[in-house]
C-alpha positions as CSV (number, residue, x, y, z in Angstrom):
1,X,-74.6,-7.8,-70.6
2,X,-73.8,-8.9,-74.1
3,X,-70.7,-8.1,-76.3
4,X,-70.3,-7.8,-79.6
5,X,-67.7,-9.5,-81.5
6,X,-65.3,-6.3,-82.0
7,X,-62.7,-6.5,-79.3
8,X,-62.9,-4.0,-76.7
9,X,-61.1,-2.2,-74.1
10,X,-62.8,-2.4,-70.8
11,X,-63.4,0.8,-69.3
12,X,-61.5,0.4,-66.2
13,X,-58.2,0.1,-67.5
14,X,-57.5,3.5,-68.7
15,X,-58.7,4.4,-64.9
16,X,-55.9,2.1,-63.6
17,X,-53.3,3.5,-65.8
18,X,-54.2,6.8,-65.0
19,X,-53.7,5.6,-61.3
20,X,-50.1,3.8,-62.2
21,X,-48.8,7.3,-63.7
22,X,-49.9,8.9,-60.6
23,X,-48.0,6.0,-58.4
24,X,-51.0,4.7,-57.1
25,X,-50.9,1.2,-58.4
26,X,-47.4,-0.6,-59.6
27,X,-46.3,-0.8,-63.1
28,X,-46.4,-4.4,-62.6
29,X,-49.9,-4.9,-60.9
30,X,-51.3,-2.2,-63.8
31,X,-49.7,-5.0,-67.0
32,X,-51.1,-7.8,-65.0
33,X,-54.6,-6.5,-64.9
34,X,-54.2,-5.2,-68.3
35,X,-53.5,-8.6,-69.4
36,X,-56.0,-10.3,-67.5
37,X,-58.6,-7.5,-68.9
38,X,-57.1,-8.8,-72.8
39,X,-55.0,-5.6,-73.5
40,X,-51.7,-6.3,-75.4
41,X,-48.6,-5.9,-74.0
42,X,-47.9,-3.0,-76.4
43,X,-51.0,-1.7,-75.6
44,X,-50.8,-2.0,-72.1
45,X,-47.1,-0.5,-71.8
46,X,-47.9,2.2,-74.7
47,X,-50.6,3.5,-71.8
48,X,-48.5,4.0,-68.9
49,X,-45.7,5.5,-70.9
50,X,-42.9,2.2,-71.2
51,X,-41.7,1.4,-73.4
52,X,-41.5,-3.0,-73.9
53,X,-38.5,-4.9,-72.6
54,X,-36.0,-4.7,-75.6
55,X,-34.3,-8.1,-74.1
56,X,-31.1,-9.2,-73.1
57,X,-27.9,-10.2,-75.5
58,X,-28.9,-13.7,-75.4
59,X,-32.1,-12.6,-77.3
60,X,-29.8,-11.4,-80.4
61,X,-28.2,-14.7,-81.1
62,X,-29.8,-16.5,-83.9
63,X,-31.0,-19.5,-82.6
64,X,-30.1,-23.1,-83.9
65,X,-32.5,-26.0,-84.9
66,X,-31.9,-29.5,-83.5
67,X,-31.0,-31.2,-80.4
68,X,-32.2,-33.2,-77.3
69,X,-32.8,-31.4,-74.3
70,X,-32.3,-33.5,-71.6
71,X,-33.9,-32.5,-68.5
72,X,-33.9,-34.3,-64.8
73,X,-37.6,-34.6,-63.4
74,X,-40.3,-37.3,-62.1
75,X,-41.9,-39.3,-64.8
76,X,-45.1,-40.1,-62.6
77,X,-48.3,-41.9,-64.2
78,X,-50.5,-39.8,-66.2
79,X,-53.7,-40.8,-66.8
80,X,-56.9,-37.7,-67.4
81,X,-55.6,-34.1,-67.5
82,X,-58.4,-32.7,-65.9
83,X,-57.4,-34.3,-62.4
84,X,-53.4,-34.0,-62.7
85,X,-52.3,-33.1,-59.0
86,X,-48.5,-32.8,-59.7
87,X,-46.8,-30.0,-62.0
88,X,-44.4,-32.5,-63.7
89,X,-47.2,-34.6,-64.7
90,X,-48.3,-30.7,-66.2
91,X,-44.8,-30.3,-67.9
92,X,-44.6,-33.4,-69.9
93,X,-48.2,-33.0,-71.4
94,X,-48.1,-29.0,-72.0
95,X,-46.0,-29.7,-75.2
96,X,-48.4,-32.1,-76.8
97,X,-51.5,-31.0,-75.3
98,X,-52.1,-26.7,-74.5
99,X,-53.6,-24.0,-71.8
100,X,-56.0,-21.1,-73.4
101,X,-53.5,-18.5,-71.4
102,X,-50.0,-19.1,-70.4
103,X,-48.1,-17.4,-67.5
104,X,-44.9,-16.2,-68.9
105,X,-41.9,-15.3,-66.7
106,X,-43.0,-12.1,-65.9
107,X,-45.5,-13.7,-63.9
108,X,-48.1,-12.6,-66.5
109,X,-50.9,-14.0,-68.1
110,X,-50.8,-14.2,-72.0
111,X,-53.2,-15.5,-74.8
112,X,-52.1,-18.5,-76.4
113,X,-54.9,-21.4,-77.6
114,X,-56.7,-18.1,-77.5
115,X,-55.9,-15.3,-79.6
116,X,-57.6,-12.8,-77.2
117,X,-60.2,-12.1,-75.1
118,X,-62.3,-9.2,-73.3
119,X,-64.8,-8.8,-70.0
120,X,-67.9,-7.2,-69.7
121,X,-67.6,-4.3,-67.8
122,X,-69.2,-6.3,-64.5
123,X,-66.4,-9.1,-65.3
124,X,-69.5,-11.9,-65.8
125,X,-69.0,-12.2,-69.3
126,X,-66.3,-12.9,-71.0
127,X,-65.4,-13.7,-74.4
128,X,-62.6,-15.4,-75.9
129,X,-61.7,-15.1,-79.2
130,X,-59.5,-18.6,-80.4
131,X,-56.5,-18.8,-83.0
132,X,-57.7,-20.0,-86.3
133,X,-55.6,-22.4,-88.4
134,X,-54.6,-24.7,-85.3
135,X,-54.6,-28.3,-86.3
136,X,-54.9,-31.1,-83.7
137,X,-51.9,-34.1,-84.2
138,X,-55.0,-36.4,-85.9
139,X,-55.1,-33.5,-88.6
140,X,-58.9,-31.9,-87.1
141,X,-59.4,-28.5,-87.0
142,X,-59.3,-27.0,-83.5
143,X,-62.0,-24.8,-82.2
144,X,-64.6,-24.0,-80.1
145,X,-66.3,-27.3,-79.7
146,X,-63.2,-28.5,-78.1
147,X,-63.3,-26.1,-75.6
148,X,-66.6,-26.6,-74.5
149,X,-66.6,-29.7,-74.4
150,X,-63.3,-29.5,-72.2
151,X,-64.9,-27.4,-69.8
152,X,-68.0,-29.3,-69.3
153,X,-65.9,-33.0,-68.4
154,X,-63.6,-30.5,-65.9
155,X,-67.0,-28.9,-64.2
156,X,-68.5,-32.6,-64.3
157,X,-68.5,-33.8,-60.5
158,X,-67.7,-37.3,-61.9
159,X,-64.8,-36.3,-63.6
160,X,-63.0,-34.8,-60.0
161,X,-60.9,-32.5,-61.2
162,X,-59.5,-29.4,-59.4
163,X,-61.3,-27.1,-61.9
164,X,-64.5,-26.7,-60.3
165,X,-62.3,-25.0,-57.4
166,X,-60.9,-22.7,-59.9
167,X,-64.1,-21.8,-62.1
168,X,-66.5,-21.4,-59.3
169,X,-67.9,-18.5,-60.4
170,X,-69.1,-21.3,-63.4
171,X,-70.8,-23.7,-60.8
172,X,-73.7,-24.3,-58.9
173,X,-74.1,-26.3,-55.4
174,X,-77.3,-28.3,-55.2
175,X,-78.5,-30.3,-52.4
176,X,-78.5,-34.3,-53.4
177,X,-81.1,-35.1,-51.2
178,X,-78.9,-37.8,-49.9
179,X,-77.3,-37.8,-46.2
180,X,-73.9,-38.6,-45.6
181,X,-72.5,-41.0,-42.4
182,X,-72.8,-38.6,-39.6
183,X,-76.5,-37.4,-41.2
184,X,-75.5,-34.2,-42.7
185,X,-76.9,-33.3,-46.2
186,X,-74.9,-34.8,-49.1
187,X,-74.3,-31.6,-52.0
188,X,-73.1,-31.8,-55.3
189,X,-71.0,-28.9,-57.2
190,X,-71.4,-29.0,-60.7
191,X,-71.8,-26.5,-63.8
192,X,-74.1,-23.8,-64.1
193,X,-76.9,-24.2,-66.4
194,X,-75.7,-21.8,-69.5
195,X,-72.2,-21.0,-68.1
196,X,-70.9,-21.7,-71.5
197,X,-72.2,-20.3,-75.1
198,X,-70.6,-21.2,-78.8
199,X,-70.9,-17.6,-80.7
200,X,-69.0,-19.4,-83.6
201,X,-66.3,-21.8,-84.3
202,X,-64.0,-19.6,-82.7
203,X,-65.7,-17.6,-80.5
204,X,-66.5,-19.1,-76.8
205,X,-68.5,-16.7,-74.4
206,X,-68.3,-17.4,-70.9
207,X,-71.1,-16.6,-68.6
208,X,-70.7,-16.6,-64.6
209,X,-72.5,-16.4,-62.0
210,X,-70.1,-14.0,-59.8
211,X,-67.4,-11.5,-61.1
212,X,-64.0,-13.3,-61.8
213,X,-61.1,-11.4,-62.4
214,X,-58.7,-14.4,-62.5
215,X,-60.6,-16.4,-64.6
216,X,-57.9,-16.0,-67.4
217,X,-55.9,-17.2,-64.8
218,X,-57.1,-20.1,-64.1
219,X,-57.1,-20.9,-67.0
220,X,-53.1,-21.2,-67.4
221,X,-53.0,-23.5,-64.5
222,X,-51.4,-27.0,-64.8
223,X,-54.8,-28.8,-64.8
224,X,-56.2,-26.4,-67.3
225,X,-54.7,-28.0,-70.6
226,X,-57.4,-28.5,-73.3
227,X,-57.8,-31.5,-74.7
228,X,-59.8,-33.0,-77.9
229,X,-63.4,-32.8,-77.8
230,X,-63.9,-36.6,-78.0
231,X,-61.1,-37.3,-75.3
232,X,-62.8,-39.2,-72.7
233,X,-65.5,-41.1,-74.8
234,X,-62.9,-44.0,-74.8
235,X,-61.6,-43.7,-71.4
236,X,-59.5,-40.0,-70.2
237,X,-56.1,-41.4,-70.7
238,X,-53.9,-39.3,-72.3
239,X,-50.9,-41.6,-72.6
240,X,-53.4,-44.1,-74.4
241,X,-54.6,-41.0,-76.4
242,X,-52.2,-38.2,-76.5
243,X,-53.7,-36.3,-79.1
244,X,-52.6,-32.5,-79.2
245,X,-52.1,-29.0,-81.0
246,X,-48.5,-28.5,-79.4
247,X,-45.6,-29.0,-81.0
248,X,-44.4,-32.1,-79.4
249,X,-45.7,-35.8,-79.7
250,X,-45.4,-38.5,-76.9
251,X,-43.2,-41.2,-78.5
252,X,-41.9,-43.1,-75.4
253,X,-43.5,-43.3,-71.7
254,X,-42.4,-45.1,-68.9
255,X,-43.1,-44.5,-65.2
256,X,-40.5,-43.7,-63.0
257,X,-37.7,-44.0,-65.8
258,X,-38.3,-41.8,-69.1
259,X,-40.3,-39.7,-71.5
260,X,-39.4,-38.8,-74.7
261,X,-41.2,-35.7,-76.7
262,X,-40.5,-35.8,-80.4
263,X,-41.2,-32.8,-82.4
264,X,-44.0,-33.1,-84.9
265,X,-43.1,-32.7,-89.2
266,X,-46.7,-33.5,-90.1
267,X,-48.3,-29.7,-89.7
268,X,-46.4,-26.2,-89.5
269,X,-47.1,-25.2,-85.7
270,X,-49.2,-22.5,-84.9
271,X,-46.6,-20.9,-82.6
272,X,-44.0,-20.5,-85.3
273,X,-40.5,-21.9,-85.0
274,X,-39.8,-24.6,-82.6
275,X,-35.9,-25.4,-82.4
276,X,-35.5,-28.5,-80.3
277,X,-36.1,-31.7,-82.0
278,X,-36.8,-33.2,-78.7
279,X,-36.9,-33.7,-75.2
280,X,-36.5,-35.9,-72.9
281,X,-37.5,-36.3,-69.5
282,X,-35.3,-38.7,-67.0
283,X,-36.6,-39.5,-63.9
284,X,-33.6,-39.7,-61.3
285,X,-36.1,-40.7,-58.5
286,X,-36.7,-38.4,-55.3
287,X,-32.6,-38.6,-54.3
288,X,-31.0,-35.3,-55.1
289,X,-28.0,-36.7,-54.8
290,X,-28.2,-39.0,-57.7
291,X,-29.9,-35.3,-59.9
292,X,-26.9,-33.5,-59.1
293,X,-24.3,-36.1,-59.8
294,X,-26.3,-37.0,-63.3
295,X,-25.6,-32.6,-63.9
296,X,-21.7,-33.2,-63.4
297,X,-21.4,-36.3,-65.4
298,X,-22.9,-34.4,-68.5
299,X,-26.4,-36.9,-68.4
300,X,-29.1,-33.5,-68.0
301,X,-29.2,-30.1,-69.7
302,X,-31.7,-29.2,-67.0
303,X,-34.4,-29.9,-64.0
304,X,-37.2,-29.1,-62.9
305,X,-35.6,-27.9,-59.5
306,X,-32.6,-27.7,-57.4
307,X,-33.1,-28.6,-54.0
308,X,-32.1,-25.2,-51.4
309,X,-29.7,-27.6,-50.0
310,X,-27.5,-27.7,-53.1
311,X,-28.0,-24.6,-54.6
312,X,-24.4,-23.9,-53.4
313,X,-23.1,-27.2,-55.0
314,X,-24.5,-26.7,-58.1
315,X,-23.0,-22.9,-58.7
316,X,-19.8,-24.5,-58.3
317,X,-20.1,-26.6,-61.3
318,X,-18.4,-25.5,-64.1
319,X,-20.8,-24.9,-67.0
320,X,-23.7,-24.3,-65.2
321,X,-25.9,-21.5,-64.3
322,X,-28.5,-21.6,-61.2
323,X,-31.8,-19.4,-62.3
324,X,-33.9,-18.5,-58.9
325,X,-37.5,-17.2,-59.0
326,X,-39.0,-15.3,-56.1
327,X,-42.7,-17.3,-55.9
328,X,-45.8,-18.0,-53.9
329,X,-44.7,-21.2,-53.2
330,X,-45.2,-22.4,-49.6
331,X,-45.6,-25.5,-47.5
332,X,-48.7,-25.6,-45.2
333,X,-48.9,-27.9,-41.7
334,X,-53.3,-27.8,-42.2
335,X,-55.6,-29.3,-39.9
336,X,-58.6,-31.3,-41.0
337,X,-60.8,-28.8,-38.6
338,X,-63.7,-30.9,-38.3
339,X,-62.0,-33.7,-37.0
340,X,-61.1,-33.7,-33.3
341,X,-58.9,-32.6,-31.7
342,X,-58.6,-30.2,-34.4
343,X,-62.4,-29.3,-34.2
344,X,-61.5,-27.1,-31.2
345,X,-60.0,-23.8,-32.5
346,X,-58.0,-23.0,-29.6
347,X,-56.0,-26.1,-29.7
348,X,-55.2,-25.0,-33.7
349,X,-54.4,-21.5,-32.2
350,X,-52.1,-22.7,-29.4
351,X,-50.4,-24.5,-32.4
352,X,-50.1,-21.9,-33.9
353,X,-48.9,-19.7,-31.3
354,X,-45.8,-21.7,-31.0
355,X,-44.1,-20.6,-33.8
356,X,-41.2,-18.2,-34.8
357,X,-41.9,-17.9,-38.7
358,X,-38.3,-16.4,-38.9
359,X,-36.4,-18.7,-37.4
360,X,-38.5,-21.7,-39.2
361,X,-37.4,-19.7,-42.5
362,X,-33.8,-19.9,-41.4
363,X,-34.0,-23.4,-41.1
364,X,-35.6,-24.8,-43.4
365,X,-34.7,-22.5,-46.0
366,X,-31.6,-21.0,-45.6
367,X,-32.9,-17.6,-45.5
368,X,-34.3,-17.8,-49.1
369,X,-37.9,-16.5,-49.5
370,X,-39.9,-14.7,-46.9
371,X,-41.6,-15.7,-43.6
372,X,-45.5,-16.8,-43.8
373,X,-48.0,-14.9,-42.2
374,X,-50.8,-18.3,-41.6
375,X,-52.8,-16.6,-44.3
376,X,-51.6,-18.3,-47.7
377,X,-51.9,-14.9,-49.8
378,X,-48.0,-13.5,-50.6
379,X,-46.3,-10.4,-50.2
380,X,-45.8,-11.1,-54.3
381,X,-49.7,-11.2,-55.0
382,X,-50.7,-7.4,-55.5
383,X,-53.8,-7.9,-53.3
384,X,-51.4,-8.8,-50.3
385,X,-52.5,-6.8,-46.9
386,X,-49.8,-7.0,-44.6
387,X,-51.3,-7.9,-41.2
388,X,-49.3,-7.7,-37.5
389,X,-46.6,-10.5,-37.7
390,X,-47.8,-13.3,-35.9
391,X,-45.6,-13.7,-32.6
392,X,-44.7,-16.9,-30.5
393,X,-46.1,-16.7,-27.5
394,X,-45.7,-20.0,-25.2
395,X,-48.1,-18.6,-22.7
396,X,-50.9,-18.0,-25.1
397,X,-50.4,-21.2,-26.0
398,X,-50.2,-23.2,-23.4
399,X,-53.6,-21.3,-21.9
400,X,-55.4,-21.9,-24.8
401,X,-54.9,-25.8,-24.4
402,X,-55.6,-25.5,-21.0
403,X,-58.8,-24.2,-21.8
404,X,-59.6,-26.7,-24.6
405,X,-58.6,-29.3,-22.0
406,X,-55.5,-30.2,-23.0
407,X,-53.3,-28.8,-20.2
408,X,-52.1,-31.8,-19.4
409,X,-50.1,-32.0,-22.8
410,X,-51.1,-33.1,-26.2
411,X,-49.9,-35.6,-28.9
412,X,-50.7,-35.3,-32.4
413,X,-49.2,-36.9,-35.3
414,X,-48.5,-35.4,-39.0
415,X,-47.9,-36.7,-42.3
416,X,-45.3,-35.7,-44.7
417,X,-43.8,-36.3,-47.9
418,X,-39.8,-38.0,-47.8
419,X,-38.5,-35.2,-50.4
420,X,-37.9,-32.9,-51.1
421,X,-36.3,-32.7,-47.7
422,X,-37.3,-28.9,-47.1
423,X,-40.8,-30.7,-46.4
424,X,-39.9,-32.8,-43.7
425,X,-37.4,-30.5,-42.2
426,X,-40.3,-28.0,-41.5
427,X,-42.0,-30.9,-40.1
428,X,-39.6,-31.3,-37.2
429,X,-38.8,-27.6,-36.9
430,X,-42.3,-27.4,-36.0
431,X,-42.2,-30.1,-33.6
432,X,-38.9,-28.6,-32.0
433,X,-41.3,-25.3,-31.5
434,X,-44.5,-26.9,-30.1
435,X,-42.5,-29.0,-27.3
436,X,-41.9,-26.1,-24.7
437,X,-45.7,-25.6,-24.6
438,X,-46.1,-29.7,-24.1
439,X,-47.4,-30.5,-27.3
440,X,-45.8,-34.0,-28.8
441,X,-45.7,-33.9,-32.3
442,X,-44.9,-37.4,-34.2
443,X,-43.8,-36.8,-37.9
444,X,-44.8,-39.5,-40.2
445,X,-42.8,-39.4,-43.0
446,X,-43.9,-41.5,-46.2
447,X,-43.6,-41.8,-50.0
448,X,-44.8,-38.9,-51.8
449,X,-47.5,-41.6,-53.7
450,X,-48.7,-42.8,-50.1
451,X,-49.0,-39.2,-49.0
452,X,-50.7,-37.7,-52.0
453,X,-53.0,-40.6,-52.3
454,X,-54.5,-39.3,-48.5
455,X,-53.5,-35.8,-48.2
456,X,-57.3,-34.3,-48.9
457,X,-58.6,-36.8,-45.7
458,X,-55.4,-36.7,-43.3
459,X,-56.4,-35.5,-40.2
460,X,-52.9,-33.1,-40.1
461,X,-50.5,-33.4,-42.8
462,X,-47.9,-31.0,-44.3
463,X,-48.8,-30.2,-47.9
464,X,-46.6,-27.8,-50.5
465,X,-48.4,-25.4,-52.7
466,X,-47.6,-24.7,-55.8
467,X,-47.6,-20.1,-57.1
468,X,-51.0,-18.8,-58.1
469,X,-50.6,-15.1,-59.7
470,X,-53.2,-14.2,-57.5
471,X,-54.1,-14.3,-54.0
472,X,-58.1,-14.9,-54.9
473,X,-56.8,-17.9,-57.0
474,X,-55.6,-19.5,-54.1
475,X,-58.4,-18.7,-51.8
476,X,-60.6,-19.9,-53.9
477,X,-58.9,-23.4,-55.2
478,X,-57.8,-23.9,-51.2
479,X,-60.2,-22.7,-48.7
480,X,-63.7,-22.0,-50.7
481,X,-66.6,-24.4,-48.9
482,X,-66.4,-27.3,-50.7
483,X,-64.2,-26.9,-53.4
484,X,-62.1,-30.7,-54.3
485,X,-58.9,-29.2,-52.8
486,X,-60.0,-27.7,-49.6
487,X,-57.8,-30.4,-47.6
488,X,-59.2,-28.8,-44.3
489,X,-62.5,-29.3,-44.6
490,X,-62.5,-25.2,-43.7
491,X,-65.9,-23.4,-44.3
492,X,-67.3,-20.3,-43.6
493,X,-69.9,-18.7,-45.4
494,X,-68.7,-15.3,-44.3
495,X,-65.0,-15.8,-46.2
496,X,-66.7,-17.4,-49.0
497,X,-68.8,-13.8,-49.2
498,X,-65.8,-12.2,-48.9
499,X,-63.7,-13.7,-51.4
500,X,-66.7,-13.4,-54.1
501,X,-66.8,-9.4,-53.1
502,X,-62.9,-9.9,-53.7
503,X,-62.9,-11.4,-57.3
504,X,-65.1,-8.3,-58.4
505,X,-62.8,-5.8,-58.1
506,X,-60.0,-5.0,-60.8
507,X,-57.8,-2.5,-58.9
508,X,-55.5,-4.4,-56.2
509,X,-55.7,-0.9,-54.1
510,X,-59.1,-1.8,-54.0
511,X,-59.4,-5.8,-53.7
512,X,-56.4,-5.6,-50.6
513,X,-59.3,-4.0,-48.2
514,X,-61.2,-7.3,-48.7
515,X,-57.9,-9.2,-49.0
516,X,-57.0,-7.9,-45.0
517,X,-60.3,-9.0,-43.8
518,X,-60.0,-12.2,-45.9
519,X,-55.8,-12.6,-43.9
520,X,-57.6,-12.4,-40.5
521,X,-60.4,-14.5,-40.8
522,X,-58.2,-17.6,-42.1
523,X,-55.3,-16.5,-39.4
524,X,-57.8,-15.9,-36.7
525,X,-59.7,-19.5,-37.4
526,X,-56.1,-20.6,-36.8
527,X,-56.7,-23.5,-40.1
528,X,-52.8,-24.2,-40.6
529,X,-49.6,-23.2,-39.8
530,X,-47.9,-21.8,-43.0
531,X,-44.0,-22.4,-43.1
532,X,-42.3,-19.9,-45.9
533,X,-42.8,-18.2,-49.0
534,X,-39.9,-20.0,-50.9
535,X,-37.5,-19.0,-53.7
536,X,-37.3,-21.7,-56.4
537,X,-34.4,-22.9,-58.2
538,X,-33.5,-24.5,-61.6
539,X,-30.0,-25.7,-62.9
540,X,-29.6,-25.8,-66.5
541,X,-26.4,-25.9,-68.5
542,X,-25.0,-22.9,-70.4
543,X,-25.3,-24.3,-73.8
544,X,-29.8,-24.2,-73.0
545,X,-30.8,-20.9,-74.3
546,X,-34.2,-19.0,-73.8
547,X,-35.3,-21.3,-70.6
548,X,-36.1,-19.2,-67.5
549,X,-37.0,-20.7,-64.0
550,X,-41.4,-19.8,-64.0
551,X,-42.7,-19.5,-60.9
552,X,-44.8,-22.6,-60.7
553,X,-41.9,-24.2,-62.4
554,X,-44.1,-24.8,-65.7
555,X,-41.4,-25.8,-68.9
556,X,-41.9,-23.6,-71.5
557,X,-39.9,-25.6,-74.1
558,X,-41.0,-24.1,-77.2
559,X,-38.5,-21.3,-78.0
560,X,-35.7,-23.1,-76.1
561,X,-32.5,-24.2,-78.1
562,X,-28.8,-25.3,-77.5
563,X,-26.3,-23.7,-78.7
């Protein structure tokens, strides 16, 4: 289907506001598809009858220029955009180098390198209209050859980057012809054949192979930053190369100790006003100790999170206000499940059978956040289906290894990351919970470099998940066959079906009927142990105005000041 260049309202949205008067669908759910579908806020709200958020007192105070925000978080090495695996390496680059879409603290998606954008009524075309009069830091123009040209290094199998997980409805899977070791048929993901088209200088039309309704989405996420069309011809290091359209430049870099962002004079910015003259990132290692000690001496303005632990310590220092977001964010114990003994479903499902999800929220978590369900889609995602909750059950389990031949007992080993703590300590709650049914679990607890340098080929290993707005994000970037970041090796052509059926379908009343069968397959293949949804917490000092906590914990510096 083709689309003219006269943006246009796609014709289901007046159907879903329709159904949001009636009470059908949530005023939230309705703004996020609105926005997804490339209806303005005003728009969007003006339908349903709301008027916009008039904003707090804080938003009447004139803002003042100037100043150094000083913010507590990793400084990890940064290298190509396109495969960045951590969300601090995300936050230092997005104010030099920026997202077509960013997820604002509503939790919805918003233009932003692109002006706006609109589907095809089937949702396999999509075109997105890009803001004119950007300027790139080396004084080009920025357009639509950057984007392209961004797209195809991300969807390039030799560039490895997450990215062909989220634009899959962009990709093809070929057989190489080659055979791996055990003989199996080597295949290679890569992008379809006239997925992208240039309809001008400004004007990119995207052309997929299945429906996508996250695709703006995905697009926000912290791998998804667009970078100069000749970045990479000299090597994809953006430290070596940091050339952007944000508002910030990198002017000092080193690992493990600082970053410093200093705001560009040479061009007006696109996004209007920027107040801070800069910020600076201070790495105070992984001891949160040494974070929260830095916060009463006066050395940070913020973080990029409180640990659970001392959420109570930090409320009781004056001057300071503790922000919480209610997330997506979780911790997953997966199995590798083509690697023995993990291969055997029942001895992931006696595994899983061991656990009280309530109790392991208790623990870990202090109560904060909800109890997982083994099915990595959120009571917070508006496609969320909420199954039977999953019951411990020591006789289940110990009959399901008896029958997998383990009734003897069985040892297993995980991996985990050092800190934060929350990590490990679900580690050995776990293995508190699998001993009654004789299952020896050894926790192997390492440096979060070690762990994240082996956490896609561990054969059982504890791995934390950053929010997706969506539950078919997630699905699709974690558990898809083949996909970079499926850590489990899962695949099942039947889910994979599924999740495509899923991704075609703009109301959420709608997409949760797939969504329950999609819950049951993953908690019925028993492929991890999922140990919270989790709350997230930032500190910041009173004096920071305009910062929220996001829910993937992405800094959105650009309208922050101190007063």
């Amino acid at each position: 289907m083709s689309l003219d260049h006269k943006t246009r309202t796609h014709p289901a949205v007046r159907d879903l506001a329709e159904k949001t008067r009636r009470g059908e669908i949530g005023r939230r759910d309705f703004l996020r598809t609105a926005a997804l579908l490339g209806v303005s806020a005003a728009t969007a709200h003006s339908m349903i009858g709301i008027a916009l958020n008039p904003g707090d007192a804080m938003a009447a105070e004139t803002p003042k220029f100037g100043g150094n925000l000083r913010v507590s978080m990793n400084v990890m090495e940064i290298t190509d955009p396109a495969i960045f695996d951590w969300s601090q390496k995300g936050n230092l680059a997005r104010h030099v180098i920026e997202p077509l879409v960013q997820v604002d603290k509503d939790n919805i998606a918003r233009p932003y390198l692109a002006e706006k954008w609109e589907a095809s009524d089937d949702l396999k075309t999509w075109t997105f209209h890009l803001r004119k009069g950007v300027k790139w830091s080396n004084g080009d123009d920025f357009g639509a050859d950057d984007v392209i040209a961004t797209f195809r290094r991300w969807l390039d199998p030799k560039t490895g980057s997450s990215n062909i997980g989220r634009f899959a409805s962009m990709t093809t899977t070929v057989d190489t012809g080659k055979k791996d070791k055990d003989g199996k048929p080597v295949k290679q993901t890569s992008m379809t054949e006239g997925a992208l088209e240039k309809i001008d200088d400004h004007t990119v039309r995207f052309h997929l192979n299945t429906a996508d309704l996250a695709l703006p989405e995905s697009m926000a996420d912290y791998p998804a930053l667009i970078t100069h069309r000749n970045f990479g011809k000299d090597g994809a290091n953006f430290i070596k190369n940091p050339v952007g359209t944000g508002p910030f430049e990198l002017a000092e870099f080193k690992v493990g100790e600082r970053a410093v962002l200093k705001k560009r004079k040479d061009v007006k910015y696109w996004g209007g006003d920027v107040y801070l003259d800069q910020i600076t990132y201070i790495d105070h290692g992984d001891d949160p100790a040494a974070q929260l000690a830095a916060f009463a001496s006066g050395q940070v303005d913020t973080n990029y999170e409180s640990s659970v632990e001392q959420v109570p310590a930090y409320k009781a220092l004056p001057g300071i206000d503790v922000l919480e977001a209610v997330t997506a964010q979780t911790g997953v114990a997966r199995f590798k499940v083509n690697e023995k003994p993990f291969d055997n479903v029942k001895v992931r499902q006696a595994i899983q059978a061991c656990i009280d999800h309530d109790r392991l929220l208790k623990i870990v978590y202090s109560g904060y956040g909800a109890p997982a369900e083994d099915h990595h889609v959120a009571p917070i995602h508006p496609e969320y289906f909420k199954l039977p909750k999953p019951k411990q059950d020591y006789a289940k389990a110990k009959k399901l290894l008896a029958e997998a031949g383990h009734g003897d007992g069985l040892k297993i080993r995980i991996d985990c990351v050092a800190n934060p703590t929350w990590e490990q300590n679900a580690c050995k709650a776990i293995a508190e919970m699998l001993r009654p049914a004789g299952i020896t679990l050894e926790i192997n607890i390492m440096p979060g470099g070690t762990y994240w340098d082996r956490w896609t080929t561990t054969p059982f290993g504890f791995t934390a998940w950053t929010h997706r707005p969506l539950g078919v994000q997630v699905l699709n970037l974690a558990y898809r066959s083949g996909v970079p970041w499926n850590e489990t090796s899962y695949s099942n052509p039947e889910f994979d079906k599924l999740l495509d059926q899923a991704g075609t379908k703009l109301d959420p009343n709608e997409r949760r009927k797939d969504m329950e069968k999609l819950e049951k397959i993953l908690q019925d293949d028993a492929v991890f142990v999922q140990s919270l949804w989790r709350s997230v917490f930032v500190a910041k000092s009173k004096r920071v105005r305009g910062l929220y906590a996001q829910v993937a914990l992405e800094h959105h510096y650009n309208k922050v000041w101190l007063a």
